[in-house]
N, C-alpha and C positions, 0 to 999 in steps of 0.2 A: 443506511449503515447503522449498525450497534453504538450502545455507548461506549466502547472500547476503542475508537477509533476518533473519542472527542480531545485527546492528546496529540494525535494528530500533527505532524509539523503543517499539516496541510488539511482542507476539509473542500467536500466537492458543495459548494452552495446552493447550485442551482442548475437546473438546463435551459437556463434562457440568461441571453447578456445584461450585464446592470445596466440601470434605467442609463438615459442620455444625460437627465441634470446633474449638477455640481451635488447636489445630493441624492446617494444613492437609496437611503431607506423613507420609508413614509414617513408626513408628520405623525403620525398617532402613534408610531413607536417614540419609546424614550429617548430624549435628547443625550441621555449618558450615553446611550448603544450608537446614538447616528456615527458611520463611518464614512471617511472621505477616501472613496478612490485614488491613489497618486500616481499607480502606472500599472502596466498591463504587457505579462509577454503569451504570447499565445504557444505553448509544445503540445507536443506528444510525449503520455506516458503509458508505461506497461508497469500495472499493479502486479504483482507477485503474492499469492498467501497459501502457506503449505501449514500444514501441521499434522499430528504421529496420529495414524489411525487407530482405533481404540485403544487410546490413554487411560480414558476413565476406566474402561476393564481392568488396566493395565498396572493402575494404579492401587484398586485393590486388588490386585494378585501379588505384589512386591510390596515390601517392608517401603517404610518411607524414605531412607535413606538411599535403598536400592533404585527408587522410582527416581531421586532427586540426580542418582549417578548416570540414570540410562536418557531421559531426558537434557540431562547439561550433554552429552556426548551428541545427543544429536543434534542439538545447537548451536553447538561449534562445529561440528559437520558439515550442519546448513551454512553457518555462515561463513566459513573459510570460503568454500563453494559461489558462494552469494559475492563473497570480496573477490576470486578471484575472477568475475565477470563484470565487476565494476559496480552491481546492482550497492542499494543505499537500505542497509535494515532499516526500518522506521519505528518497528514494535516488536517486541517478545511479550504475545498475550498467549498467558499460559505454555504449555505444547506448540501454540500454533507463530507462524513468524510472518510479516507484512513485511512486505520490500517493493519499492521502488528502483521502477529505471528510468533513466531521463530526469532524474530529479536527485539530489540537488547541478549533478553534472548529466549534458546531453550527449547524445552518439546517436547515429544516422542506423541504427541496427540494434533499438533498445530490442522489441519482440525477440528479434534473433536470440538474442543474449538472453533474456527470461527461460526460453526456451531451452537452450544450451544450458541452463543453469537447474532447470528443473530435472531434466534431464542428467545432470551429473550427480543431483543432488539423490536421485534414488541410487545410483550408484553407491553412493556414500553410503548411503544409508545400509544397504545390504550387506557393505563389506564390514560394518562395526561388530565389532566385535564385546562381549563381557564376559569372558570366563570365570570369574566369582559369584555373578549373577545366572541362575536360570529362568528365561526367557520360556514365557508360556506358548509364543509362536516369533518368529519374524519379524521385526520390525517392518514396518511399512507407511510412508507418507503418501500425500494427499495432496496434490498440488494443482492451484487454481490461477489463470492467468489472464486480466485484460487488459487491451490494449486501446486507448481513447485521447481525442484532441481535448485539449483543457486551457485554459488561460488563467497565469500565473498573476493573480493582484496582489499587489503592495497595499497594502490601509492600514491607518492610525487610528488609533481609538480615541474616542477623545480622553480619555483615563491616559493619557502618555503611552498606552501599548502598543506595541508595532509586533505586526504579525504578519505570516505569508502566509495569504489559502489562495484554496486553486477555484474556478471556478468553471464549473461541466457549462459549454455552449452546445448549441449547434449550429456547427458549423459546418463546411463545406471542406474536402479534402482541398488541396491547393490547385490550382489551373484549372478546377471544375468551375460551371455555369448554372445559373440556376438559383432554389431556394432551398436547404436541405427540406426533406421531408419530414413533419410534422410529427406524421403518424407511428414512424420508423423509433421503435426505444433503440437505446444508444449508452 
């Protein structure tokens, strides 16, 4: 992942579980960074990331003020859209918007609802309208969706900082047997 995404309410750590001892990081890292595990909930989430297809063209073809008006409308576009399915904006980087579902609240039908929401959202998108502004072409978003098991850790820094990140296992869907596959990205 970019450095855009070190804001983060959440950061994917790792694809293997934290170690088994009471501490999780090695001795040879800094005793400031060691973090202590204090709980663990394992979900499912569906990442959401869409953003306006050629902006940067878009942005030199319109006055600055022009580009700051066509960009906030789709914004709030997206995200009326994005609240009305429940999904949880996480980031507004640049043009582009990062949303979670199943995070901070869960639903038995996050995928669906990404879906449904991607889906409404180009609707939105096509119906905006700017009669002051002329538009070199269409509007048109870009929307990218995964859906992955994660486990949600609690840790305290030793700095007093309490933070939630997630961290990528592999895991086993539930009632499955077995070892997941190694080889399989994920």
């Amino acid at each position: 992942m970019g450095r855009g995404f070190a804001s983060s309410p959440f950061h994917v750590l790792s694809s293997t579980p934290p170690p088994s001892s009471s501490n999780p990081l090695p001795p040879s890292q800094d005793s400031a960074l060691r973090t202590q595990y204090l709980a663990a909930e394992r979900r499912q989430l569906t990442v959401m990331f869409c953003d306006l297809v050629g902006s940067t063209a878009l942005s030199e073809q319109l006055d600055p003020e022009d580009y700051h008006e066509v960009v906030r409308a789709y914004q709030e576009a997206c995200t009326e859209v994005i609240r009305r399915y429940e999904g949880h904006v996480a980031q507004h980087l640049g043009d582009g918007i990062l949303v979670y579902f199943g995070y901070p609240t869960a639903h038995e039908d996050e995928a669906q609802r990404a879906v449904r929401t991607a889906l409404n959202i180009v609707a939105a998108i096509q119906r905006l309208s700017f009669p002051a502004i002329q538009l070199p072409k269409p509007l048109q978003v870009r929307i990218g969706i995964h859906t992955g098991w994660l486990s949600l850790v609690r840790s305290a820094v030793v700095k007093k900082e309490k933070s939630w990140r997630w961290e990528k296992r592999r895991t086993l869907p539930p009632g499955s047997r077995g070892s997941p596959n190694p080889t399989r990205s994920s």
